[in-house]
C-alpha positions in Angstrom: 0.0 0.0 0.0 1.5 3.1 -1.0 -0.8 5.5 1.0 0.9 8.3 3.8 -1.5 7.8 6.8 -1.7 11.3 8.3 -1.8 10.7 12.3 -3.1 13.7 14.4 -1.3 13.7 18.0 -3.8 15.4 20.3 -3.5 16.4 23.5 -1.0 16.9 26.8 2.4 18.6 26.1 4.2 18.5 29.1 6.3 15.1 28.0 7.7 13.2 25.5 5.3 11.1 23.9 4.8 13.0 20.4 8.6 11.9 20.2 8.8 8.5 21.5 6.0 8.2 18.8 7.7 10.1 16.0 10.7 7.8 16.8 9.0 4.5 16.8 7.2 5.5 13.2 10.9 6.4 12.0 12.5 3.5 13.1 9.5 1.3 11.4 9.6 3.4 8.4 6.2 3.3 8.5 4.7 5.7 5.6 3.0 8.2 8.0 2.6 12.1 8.6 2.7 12.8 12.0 0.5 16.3 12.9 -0.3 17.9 15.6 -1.9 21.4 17.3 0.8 24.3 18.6 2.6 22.6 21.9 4.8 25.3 22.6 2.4 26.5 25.4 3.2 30.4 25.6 2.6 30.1 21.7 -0.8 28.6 21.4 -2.0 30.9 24.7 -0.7 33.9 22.6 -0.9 33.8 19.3 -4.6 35.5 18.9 -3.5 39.1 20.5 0.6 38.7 19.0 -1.2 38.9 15.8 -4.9 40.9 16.0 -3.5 43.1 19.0 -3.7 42.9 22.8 -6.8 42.2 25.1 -7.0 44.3 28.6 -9.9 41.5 29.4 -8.3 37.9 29.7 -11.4 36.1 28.6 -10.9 37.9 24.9 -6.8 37.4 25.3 -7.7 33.8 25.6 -10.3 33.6 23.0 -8.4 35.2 20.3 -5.5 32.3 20.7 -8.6 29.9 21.3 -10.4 30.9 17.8 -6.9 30.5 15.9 -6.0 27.0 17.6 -9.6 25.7 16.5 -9.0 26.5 13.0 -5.6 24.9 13.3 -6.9 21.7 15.5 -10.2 21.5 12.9 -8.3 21.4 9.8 -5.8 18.5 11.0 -8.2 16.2 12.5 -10.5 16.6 9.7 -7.5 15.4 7.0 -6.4 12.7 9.8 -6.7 9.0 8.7 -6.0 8.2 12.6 -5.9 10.9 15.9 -4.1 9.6 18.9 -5.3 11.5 21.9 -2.9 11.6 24.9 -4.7 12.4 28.5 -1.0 12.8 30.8 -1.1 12.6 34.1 -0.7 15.9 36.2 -3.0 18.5 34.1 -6.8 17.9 33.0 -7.0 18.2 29.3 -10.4 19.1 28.3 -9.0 20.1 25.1 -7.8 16.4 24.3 -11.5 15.5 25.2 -12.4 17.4 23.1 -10.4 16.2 20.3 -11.9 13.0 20.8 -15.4 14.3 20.8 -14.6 15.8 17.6 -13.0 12.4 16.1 -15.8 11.0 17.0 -18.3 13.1 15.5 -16.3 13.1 12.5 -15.9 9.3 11.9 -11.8 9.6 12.2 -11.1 6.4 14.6 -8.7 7.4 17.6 -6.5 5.5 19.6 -6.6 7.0 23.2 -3.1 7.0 25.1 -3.4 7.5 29.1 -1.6 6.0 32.5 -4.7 3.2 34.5 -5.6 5.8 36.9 -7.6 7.8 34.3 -9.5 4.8 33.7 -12.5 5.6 34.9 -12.8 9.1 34.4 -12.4 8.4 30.7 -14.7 5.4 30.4 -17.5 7.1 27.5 -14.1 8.3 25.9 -12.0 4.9 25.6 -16.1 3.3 25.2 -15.8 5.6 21.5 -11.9 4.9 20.9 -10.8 2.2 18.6 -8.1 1.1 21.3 -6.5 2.3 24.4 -2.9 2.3 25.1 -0.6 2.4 27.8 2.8 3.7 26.5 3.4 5.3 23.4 5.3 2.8 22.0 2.3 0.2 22.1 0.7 3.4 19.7 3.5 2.3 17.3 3.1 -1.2 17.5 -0.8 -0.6 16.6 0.0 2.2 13.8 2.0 -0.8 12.2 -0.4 -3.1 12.6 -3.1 -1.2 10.8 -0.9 0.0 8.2 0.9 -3.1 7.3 -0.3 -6.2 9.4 3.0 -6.3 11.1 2.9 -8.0 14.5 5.0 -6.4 17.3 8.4 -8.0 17.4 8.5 -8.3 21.4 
């Protein structure tokens, strides 16, 4: 099959899992795009009043960056074949959830990536998901399974 598989990575960016996934796709030379929204954090919380102009009120600073990230975060999971969404551990990421309301709605299949204790708070998520991982690397493992039918090698 000589189709790129564009793979949204949504959610949490305060670790390295976009990379330990970027990694494993390299390293399988598996024919994929890997996309994702703004991580840099300062970036996607100011972006809307760096380039319309400042906000005294924060509600409108944060809504101008919001508006701007949606259009980014719409585009890319509408063109994904598959969305990983990543729930970390320390911050709640109602973004991410919704990201996988949107995949959802949207028909793209997601693969949700969170530790055991988020289990139960994200039991109608994982319900909607097409699998649930542990570590990134099992997201790997599944990417090449659905590309090529490879089996993990461990």
């Amino acid at each position: 099959m000589s189709m790129v598989w564009t793979v949204y990575l949504s959610g949490e960016i305060h670790s390295d899992w976009r990379e330990r996934i970027e990694t494993g796709v390299k390293a399988l030379d598996l024919p994929v795009e890997l996309v994702a929204p703004i991580t840099v954090h300062e970036d996607s919380d100011d972006c809307g009043v760096a380039i319309f102009g400042p906000e005294d009120n924060k509600f409108w600073h944060d809504r101008k960056g919001a508006q701007l990230n949606a259009m980014r975060t719409k585009s890319l999971l509408a063109g994904a074949d598959i969305a990983i969404i990543r729930f970390g551990e320390k911050y709640k990421q109602w973004n991410a959830a919704f990201d996988a309301g949107q995949a959802a709605a949207l028909g793209i299949p997601y693969i949700t990536l969170h530790p055991t204790e988020h289990d139960h708070a994200l039991k109608e998520v994982d319900a909607a998901a097409n699998g649930v991982a542990r570590e990134p690397e099992q997201v790997v493992d599944a990417l090449a399974y659905i590309i090529r039918g490879d089996m993990p090698k461990s």
